[in-house]
PDB file with SEQRES, HELIX, SHEET and CRYST1 records, atoms N, CA, C and O in Angstrom:
SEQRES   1 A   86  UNK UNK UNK UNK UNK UNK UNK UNK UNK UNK UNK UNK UNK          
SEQRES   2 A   86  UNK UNK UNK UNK UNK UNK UNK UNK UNK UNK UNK UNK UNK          
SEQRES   3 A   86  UNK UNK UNK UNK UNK UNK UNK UNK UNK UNK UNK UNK UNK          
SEQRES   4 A   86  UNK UNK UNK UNK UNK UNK UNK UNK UNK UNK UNK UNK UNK          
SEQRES   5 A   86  UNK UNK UNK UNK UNK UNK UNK UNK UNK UNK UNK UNK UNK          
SEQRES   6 A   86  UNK UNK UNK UNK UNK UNK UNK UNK UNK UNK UNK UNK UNK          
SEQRES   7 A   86  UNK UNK UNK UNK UNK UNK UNK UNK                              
HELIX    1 AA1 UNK A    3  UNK A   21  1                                  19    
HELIX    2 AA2 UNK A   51  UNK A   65  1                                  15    
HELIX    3 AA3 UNK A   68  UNK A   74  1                                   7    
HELIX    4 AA4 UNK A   80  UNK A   83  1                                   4    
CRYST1    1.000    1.000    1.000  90.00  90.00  90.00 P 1           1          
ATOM      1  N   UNK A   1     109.989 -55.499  -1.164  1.00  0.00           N  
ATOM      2  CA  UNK A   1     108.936 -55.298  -0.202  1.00  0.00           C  
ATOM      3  C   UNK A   1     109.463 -54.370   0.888  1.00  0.00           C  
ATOM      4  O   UNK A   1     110.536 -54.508   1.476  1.00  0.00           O  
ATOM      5  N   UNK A   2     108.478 -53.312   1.096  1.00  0.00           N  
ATOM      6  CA  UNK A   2     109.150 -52.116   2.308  1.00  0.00           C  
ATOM      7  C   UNK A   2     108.934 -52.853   3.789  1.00  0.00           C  
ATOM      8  O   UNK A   2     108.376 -53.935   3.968  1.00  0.00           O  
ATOM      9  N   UNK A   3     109.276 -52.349   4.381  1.00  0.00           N  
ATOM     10  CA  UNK A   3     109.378 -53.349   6.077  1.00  0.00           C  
ATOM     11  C   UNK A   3     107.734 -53.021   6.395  1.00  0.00           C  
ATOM     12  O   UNK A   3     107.112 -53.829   7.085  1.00  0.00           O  
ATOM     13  N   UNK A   4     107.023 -51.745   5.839  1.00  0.00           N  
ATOM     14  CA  UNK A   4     105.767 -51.674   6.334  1.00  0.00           C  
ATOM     15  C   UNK A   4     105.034 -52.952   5.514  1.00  0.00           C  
ATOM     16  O   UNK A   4     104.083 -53.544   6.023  1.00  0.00           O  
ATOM     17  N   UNK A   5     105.386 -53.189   4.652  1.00  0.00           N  
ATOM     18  CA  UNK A   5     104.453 -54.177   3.669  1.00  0.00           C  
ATOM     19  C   UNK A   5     104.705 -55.164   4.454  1.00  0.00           C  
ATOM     20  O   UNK A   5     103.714 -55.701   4.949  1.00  0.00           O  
ATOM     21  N   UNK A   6     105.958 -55.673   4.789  1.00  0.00           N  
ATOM     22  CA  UNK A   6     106.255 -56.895   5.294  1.00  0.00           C  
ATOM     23  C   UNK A   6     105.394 -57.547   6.696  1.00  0.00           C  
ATOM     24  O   UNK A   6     105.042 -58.708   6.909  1.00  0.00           O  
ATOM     25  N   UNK A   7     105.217 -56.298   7.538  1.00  0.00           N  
ATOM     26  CA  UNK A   7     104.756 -56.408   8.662  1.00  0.00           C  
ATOM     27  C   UNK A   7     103.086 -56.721   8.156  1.00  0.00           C  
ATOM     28  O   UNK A   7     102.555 -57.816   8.346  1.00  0.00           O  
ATOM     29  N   UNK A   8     102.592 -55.900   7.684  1.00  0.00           N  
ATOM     30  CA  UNK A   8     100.962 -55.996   7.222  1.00  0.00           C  
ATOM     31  C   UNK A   8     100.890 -57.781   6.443  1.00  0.00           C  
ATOM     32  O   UNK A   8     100.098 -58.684   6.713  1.00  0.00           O  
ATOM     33  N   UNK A   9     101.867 -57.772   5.585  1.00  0.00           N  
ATOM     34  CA  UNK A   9     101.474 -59.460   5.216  1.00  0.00           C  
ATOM     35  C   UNK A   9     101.846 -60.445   6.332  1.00  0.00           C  
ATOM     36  O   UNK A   9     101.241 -61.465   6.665  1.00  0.00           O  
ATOM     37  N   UNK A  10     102.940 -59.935   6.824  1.00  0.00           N  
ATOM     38  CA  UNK A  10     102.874 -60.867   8.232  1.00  0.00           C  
ATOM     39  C   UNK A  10     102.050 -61.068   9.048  1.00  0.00           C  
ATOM     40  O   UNK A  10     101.894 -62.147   9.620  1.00  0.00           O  
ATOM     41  N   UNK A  11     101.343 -59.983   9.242  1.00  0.00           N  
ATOM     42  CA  UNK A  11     100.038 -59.973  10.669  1.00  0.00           C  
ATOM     43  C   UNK A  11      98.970 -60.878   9.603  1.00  0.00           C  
ATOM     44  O   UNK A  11      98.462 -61.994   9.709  1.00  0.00           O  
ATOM     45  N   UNK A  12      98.931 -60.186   8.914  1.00  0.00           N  
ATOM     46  CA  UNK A  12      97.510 -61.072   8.378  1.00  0.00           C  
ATOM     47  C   UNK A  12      97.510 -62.445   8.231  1.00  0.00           C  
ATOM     48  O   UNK A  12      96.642 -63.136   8.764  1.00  0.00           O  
ATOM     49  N   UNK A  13      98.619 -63.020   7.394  1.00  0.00           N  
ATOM     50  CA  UNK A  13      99.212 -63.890   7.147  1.00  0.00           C  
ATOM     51  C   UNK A  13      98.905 -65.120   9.048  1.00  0.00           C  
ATOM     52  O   UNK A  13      98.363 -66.211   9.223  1.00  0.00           O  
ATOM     53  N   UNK A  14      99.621 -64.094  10.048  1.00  0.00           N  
ATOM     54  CA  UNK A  14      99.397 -64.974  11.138  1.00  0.00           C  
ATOM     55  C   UNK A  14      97.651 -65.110  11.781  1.00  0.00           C  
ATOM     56  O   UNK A  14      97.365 -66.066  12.501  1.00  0.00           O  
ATOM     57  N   UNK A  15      96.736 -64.192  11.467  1.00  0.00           N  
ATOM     58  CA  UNK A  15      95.704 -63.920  11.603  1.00  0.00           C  
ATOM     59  C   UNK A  15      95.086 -65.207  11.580  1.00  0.00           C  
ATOM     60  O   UNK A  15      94.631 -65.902  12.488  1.00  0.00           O  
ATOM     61  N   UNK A  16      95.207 -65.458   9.734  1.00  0.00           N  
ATOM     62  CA  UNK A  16      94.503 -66.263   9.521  1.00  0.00           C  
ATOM     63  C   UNK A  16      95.449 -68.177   9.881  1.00  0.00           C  
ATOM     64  O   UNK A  16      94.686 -69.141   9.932  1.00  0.00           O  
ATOM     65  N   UNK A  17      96.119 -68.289   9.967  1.00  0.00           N  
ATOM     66  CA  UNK A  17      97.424 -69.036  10.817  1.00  0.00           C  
ATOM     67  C   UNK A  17      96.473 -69.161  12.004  1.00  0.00           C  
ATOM     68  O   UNK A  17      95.744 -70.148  11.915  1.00  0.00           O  
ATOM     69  N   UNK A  18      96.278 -68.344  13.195  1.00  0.00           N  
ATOM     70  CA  UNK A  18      95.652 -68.562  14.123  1.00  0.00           C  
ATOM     71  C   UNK A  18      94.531 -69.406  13.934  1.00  0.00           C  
ATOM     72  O   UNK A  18      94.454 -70.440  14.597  1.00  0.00           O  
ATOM     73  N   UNK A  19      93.484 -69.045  12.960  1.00  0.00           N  
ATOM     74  CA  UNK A  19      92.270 -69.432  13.006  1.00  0.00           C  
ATOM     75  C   UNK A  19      92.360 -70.901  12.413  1.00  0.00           C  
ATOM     76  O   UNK A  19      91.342 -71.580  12.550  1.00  0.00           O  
ATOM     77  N   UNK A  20      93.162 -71.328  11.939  1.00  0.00           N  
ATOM     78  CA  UNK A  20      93.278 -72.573  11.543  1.00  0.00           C  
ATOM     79  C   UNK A  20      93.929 -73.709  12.697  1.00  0.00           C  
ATOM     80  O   UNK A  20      93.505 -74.861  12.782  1.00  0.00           O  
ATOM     81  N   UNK A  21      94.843 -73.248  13.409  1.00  0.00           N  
ATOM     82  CA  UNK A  21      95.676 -73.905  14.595  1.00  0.00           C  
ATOM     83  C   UNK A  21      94.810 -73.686  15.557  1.00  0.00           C  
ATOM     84  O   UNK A  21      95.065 -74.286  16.601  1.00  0.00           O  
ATOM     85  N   UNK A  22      93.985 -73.106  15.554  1.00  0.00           N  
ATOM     86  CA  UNK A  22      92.755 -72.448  17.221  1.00  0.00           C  
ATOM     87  C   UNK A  22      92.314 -73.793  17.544  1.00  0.00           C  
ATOM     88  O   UNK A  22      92.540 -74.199  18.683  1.00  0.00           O  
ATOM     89  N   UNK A  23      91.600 -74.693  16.549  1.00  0.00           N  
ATOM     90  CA  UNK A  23      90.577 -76.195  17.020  1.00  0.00           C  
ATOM     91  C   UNK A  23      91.959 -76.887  17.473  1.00  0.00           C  
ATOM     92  O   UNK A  23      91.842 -77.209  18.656  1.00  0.00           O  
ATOM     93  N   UNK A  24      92.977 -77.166  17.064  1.00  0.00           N  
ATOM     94  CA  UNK A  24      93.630 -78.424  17.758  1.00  0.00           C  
ATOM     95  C   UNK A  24      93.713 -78.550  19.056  1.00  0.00           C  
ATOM     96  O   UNK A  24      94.075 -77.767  19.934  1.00  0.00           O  
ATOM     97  N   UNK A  25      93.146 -80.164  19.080  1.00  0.00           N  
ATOM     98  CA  UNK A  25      93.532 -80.186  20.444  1.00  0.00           C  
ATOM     99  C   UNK A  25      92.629 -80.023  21.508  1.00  0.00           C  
ATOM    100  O   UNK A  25      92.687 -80.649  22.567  1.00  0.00           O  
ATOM    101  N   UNK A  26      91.510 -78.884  21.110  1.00  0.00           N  
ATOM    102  CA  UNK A  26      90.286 -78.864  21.824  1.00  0.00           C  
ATOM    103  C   UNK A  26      89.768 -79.637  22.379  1.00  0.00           C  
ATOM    104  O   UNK A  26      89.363 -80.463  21.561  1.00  0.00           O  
ATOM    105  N   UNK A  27      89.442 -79.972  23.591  1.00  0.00           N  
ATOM    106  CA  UNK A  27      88.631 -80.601  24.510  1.00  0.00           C  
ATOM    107  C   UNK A  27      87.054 -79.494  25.507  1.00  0.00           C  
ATOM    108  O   UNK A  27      87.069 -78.542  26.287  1.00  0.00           O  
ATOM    109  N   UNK A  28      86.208 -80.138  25.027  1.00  0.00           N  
ATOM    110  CA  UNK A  28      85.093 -79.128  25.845  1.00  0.00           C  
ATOM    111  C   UNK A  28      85.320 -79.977  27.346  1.00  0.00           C  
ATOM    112  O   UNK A  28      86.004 -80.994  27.455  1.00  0.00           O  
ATOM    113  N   UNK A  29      84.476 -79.208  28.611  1.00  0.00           N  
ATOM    114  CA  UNK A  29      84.589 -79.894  29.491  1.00  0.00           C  
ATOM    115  C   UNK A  29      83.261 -80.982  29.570  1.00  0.00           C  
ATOM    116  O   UNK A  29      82.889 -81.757  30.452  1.00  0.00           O  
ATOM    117  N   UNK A  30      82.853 -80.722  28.505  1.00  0.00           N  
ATOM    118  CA  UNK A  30      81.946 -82.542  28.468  1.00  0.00           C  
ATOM    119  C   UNK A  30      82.208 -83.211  27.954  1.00  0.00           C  
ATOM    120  O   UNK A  30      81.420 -84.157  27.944  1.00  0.00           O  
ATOM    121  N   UNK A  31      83.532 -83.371  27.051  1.00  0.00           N  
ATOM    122  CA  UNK A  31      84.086 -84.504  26.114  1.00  0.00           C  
ATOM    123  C   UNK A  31      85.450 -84.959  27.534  1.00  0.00           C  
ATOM    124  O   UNK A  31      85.849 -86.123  27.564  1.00  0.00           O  
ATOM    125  N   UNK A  32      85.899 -84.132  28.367  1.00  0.00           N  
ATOM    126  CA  UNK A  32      86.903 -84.779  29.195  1.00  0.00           C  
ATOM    127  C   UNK A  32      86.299 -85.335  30.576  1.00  0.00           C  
ATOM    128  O   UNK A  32      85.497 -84.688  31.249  1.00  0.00           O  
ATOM    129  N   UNK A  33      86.755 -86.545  30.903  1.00  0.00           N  
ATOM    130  CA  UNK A  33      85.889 -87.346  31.688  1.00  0.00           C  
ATOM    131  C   UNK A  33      86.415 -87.287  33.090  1.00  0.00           C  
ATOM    132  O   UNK A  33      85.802 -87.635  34.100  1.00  0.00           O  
ATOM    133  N   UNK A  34      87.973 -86.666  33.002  1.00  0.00           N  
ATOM    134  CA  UNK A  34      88.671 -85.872  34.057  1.00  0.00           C  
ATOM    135  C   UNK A  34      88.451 -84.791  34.553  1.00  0.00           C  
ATOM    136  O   UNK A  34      89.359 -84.315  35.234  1.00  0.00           O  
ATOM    137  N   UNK A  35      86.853 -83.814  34.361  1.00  0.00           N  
ATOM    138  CA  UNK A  35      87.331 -82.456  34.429  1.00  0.00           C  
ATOM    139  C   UNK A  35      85.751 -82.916  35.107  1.00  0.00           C  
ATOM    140  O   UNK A  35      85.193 -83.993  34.898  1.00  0.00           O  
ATOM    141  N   UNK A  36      85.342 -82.036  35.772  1.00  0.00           N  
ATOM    142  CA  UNK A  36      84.030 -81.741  36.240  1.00  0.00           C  
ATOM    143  C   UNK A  36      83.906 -80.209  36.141  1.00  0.00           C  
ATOM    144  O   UNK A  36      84.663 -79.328  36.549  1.00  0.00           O  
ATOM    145  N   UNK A  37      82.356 -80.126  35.268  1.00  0.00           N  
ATOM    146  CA  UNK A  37      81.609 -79.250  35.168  1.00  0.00           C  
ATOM    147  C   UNK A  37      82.041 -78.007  35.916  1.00  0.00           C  
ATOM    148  O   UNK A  37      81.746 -78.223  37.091  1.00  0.00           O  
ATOM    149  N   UNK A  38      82.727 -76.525  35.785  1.00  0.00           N  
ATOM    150  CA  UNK A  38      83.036 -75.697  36.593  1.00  0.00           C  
ATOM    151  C   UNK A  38      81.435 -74.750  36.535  1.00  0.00           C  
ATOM    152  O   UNK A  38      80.857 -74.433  35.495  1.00  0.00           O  
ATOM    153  N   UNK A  39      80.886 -74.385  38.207  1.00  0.00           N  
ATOM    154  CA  UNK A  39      79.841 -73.672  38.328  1.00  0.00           C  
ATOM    155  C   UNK A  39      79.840 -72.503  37.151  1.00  0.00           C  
ATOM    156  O   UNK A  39      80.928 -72.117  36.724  1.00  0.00           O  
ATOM    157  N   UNK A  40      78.899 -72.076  36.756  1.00  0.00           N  
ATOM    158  CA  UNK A  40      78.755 -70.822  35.929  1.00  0.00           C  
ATOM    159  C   UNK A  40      79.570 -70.841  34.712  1.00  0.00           C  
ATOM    160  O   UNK A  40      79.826 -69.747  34.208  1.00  0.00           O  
ATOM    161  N   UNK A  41      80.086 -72.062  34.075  1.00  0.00           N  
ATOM    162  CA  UNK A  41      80.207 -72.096  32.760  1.00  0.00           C  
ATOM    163  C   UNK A  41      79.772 -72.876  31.581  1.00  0.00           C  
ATOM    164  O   UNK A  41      79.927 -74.002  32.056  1.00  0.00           O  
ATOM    165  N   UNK A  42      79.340 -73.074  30.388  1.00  0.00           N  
ATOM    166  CA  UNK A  42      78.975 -73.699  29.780  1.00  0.00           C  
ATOM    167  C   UNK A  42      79.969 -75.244  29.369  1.00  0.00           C  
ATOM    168  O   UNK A  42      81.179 -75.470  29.367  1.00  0.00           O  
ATOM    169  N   UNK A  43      79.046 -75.879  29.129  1.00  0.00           N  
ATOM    170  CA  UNK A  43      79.290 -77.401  29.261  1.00  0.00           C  
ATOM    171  C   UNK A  43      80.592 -77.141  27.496  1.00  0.00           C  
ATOM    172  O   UNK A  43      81.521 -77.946  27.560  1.00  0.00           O  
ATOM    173  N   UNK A  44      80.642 -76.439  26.503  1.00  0.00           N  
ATOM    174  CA  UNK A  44      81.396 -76.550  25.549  1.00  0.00           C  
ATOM    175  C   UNK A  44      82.765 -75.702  25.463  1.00  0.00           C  
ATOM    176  O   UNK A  44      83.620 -75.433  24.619  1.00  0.00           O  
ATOM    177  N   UNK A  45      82.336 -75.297  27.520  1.00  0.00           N  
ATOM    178  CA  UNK A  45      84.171 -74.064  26.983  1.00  0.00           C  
ATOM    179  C   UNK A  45      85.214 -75.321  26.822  1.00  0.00           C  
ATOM    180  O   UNK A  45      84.694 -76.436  26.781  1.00  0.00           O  
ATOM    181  N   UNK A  46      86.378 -75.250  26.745  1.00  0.00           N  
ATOM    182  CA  UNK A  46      87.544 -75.508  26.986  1.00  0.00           C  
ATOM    183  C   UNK A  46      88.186 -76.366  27.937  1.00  0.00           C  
ATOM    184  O   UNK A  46      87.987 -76.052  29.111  1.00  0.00           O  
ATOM    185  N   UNK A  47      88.737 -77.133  27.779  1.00  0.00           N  
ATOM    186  CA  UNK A  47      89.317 -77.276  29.113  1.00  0.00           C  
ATOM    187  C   UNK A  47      91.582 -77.528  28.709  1.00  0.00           C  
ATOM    188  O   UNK A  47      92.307 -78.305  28.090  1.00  0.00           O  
ATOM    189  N   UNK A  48      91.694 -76.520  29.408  1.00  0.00           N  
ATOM    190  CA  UNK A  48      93.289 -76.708  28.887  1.00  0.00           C  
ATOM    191  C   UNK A  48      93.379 -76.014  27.336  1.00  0.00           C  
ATOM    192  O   UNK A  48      93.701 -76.587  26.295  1.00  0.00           O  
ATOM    193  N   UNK A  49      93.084 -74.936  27.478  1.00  0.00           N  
ATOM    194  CA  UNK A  49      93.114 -74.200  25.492  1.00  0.00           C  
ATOM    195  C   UNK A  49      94.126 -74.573  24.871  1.00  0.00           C  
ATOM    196  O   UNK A  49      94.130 -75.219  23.823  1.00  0.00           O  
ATOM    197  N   UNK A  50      95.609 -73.959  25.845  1.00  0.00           N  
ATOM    198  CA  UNK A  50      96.855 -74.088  25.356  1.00  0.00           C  
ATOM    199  C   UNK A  50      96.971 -72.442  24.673  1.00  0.00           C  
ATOM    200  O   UNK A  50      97.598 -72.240  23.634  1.00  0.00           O  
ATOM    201  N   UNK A  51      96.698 -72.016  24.969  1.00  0.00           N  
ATOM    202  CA  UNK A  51      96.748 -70.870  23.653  1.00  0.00           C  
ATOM    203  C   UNK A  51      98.448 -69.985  23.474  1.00  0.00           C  
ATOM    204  O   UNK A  51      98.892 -69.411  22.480  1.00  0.00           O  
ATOM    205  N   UNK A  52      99.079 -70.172  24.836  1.00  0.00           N  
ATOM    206  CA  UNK A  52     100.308 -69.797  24.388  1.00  0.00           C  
ATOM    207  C   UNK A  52     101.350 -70.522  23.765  1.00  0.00           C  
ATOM    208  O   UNK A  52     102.462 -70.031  23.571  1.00  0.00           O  
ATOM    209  N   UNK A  53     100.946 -71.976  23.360  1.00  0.00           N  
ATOM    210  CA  UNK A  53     101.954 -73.068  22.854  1.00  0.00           C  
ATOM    211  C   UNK A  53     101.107 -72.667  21.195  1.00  0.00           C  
ATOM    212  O   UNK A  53     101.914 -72.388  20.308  1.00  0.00           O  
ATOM    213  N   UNK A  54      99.844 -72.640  20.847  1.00  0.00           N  
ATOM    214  CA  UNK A  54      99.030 -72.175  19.980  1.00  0.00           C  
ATOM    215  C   UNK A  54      99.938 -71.238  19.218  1.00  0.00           C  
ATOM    216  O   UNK A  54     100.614 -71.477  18.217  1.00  0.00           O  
ATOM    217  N   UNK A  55      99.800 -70.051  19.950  1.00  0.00           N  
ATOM    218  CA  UNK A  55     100.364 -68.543  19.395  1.00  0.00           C  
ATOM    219  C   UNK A  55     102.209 -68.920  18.986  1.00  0.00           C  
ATOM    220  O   UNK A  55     102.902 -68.329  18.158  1.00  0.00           O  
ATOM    221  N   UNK A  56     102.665 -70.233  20.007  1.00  0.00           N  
ATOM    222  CA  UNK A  56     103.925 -69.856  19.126  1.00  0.00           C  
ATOM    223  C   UNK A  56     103.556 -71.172  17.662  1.00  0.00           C  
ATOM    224  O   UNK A  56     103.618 -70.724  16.518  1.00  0.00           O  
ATOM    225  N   UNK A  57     103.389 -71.887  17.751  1.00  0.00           N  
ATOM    226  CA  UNK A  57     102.887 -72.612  16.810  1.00  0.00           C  
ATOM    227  C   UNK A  57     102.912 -71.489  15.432  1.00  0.00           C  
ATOM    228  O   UNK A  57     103.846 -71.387  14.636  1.00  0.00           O  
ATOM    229  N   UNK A  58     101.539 -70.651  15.404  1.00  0.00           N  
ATOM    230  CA  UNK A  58     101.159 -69.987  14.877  1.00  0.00           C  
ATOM    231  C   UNK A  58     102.330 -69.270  13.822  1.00  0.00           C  
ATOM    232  O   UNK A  58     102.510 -69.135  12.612  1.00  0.00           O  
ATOM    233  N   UNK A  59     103.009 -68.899  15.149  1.00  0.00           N  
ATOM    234  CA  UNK A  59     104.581 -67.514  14.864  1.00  0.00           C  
ATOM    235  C   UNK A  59     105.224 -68.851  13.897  1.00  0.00           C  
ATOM    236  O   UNK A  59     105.156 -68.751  12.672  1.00  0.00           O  
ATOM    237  N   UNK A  60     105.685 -69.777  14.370  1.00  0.00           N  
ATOM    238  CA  UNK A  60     106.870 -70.677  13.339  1.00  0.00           C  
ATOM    239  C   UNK A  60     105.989 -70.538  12.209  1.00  0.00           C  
ATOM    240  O   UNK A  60     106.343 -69.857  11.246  1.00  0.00           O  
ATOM    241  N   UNK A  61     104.913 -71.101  12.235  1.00  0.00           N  
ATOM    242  CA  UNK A  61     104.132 -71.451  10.557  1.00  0.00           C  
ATOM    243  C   UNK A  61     104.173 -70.261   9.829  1.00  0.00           C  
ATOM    244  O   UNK A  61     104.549 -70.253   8.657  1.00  0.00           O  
ATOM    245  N   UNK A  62     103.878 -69.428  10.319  1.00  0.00           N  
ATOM    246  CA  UNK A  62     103.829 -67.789   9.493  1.00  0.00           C  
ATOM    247  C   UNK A  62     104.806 -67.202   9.405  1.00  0.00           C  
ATOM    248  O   UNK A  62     104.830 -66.266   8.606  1.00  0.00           O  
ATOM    249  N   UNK A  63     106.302 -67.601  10.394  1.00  0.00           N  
ATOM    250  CA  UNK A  63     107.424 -66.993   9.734  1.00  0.00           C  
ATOM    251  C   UNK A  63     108.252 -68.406   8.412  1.00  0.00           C  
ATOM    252  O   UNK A  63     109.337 -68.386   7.832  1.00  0.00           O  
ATOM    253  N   UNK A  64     107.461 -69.129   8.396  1.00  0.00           N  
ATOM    254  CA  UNK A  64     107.999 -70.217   7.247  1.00  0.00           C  
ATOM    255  C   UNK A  64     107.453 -69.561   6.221  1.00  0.00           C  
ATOM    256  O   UNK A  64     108.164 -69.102   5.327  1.00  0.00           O  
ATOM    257  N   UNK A  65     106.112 -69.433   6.221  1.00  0.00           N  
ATOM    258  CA  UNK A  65     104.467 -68.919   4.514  1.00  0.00           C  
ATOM    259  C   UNK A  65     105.872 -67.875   4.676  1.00  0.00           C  
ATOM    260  O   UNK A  65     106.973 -68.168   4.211  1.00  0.00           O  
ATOM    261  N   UNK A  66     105.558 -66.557   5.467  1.00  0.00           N  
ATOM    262  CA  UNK A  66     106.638 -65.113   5.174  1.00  0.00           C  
ATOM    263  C   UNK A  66     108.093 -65.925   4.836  1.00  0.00           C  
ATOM    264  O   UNK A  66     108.275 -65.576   3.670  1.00  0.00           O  
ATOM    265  N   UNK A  67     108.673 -66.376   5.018  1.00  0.00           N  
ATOM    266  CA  UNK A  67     109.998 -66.508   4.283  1.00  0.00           C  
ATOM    267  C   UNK A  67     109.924 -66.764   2.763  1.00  0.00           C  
ATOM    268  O   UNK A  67     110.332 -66.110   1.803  1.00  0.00           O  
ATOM    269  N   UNK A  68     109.210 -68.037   2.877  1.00  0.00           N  
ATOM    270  CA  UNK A  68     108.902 -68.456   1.290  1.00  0.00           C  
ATOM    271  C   UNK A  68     108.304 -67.531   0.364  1.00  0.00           C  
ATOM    272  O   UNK A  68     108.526 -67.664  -0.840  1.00  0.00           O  
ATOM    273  N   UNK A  69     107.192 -66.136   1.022  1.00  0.00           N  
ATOM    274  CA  UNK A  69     106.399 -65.538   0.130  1.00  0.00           C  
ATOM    275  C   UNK A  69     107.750 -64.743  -0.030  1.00  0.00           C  
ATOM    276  O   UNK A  69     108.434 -65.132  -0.977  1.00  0.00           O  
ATOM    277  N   UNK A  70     108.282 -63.672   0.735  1.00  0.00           N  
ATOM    278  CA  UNK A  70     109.912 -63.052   1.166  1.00  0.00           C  
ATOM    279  C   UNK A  70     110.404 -63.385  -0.157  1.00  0.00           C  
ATOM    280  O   UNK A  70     110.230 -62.728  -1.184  1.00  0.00           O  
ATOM    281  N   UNK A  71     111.198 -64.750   0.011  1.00  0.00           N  
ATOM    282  CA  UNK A  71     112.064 -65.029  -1.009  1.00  0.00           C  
ATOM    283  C   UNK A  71     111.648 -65.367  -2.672  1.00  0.00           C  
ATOM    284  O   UNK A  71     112.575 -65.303  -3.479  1.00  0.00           O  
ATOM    285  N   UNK A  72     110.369 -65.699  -3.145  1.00  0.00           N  
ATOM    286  CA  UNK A  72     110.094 -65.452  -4.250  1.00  0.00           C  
ATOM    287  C   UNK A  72     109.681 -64.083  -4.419  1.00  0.00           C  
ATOM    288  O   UNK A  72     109.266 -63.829  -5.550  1.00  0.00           O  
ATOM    289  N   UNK A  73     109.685 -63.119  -3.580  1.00  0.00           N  
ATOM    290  CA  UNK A  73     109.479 -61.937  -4.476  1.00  0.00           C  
ATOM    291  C   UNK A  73     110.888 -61.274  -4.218  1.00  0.00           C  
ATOM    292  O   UNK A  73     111.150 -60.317  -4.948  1.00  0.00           O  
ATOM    293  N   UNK A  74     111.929 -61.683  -3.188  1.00  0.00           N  
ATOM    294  CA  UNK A  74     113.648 -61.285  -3.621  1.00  0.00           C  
ATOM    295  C   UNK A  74     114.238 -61.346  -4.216  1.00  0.00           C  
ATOM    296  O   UNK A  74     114.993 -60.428  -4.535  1.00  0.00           O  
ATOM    297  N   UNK A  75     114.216 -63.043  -4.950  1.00  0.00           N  
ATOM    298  CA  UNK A  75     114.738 -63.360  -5.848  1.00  0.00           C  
ATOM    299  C   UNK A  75     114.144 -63.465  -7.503  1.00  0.00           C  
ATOM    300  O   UNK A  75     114.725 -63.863  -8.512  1.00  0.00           O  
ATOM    301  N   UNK A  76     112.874 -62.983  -7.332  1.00  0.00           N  
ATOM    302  CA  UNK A  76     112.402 -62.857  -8.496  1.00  0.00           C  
ATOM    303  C   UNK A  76     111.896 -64.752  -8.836  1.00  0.00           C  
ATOM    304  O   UNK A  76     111.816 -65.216  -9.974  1.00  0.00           O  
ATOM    305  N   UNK A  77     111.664 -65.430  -7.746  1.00  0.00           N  
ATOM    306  CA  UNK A  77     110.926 -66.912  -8.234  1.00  0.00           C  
ATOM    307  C   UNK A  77     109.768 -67.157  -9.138  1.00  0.00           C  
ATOM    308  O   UNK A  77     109.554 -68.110  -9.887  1.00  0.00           O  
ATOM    309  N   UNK A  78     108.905 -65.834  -8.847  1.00  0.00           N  
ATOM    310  CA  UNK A  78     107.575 -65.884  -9.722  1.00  0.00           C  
ATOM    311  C   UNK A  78     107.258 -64.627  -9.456  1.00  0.00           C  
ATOM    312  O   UNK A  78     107.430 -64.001  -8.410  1.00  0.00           O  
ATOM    313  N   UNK A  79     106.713 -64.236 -10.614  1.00  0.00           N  
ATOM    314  CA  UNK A  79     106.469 -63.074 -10.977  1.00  0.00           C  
ATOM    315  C   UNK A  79     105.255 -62.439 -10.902  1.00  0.00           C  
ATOM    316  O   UNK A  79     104.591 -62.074 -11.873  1.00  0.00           O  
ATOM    317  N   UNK A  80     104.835 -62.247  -9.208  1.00  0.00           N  
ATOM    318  CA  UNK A  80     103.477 -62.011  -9.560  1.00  0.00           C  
ATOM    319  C   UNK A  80     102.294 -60.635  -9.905  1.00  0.00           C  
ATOM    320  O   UNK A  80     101.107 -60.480  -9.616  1.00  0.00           O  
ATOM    321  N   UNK A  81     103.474 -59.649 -10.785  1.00  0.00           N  
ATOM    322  CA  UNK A  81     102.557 -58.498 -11.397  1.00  0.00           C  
ATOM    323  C   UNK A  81     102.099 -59.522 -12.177  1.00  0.00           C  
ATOM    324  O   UNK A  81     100.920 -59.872 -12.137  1.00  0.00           O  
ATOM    325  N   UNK A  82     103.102 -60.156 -13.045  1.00  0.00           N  
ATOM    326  CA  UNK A  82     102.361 -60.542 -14.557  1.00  0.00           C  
ATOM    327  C   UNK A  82     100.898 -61.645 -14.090  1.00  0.00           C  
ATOM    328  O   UNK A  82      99.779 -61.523 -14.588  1.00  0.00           O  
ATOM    329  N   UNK A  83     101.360 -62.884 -12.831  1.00  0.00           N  
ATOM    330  CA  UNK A  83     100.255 -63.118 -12.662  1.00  0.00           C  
ATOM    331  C   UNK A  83      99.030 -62.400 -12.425  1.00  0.00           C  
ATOM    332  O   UNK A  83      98.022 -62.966 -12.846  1.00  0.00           O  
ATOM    333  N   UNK A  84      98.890 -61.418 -11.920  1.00  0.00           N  
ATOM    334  CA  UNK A  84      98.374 -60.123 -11.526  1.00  0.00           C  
ATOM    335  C   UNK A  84      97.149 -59.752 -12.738  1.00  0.00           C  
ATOM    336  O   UNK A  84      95.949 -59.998 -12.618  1.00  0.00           O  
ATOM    337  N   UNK A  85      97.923 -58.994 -14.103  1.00  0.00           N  
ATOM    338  CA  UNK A  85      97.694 -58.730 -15.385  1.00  0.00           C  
ATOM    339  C   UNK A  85      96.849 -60.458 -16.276  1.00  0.00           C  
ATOM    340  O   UNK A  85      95.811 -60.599 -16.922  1.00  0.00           O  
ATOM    341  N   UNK A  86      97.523 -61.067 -16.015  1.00  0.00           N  
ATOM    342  CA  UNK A  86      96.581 -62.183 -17.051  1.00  0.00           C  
ATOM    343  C   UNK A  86      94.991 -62.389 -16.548  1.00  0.00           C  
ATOM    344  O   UNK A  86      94.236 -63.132 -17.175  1.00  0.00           O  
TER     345      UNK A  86                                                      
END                                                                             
């Protein structure tokens, strides 16, 4: 794999990583009984996103998928032209 390939399966790879780790944890500010209503926003934003504990979350899980995808195509673990061809 060339370092450009690597990077393109990586981003994507974390893309979709994000969109799966995004709901945890979510609280709207009408499900928290600590938070009062902030003027001029809707009753289902957020309260406390987290999104930079999120994003590294994200980075560990997607540099684990990239190692494992990495090392079966280094070492030849599975072969996936031929899966490819059938």
């Amino acid at each position: 794999m060339t370092i450009v390939g690597g990077i393109v399966v990586f981003s994507i790879t974390w893309m979709v990583v994000l969109f799966m780790v995004l709901p945890w944890g979510v609280r709207s500010q009408l499900e928290d009984e600590n938070t009062e209503i902030e003027p001029g926003t809707v009753e289902s934003a957020p309260v406390q996103p987290r999104i930079l504990r999120k994003f590294a979350i994200t980075t560990l899980v997607t540099a684990l998928l990239f190692l494992a995808f990495w090392s079966t195509l280094e070492f030849d673990l599975i072969d996936y032209r031929a899966l490819i061809e059938n």
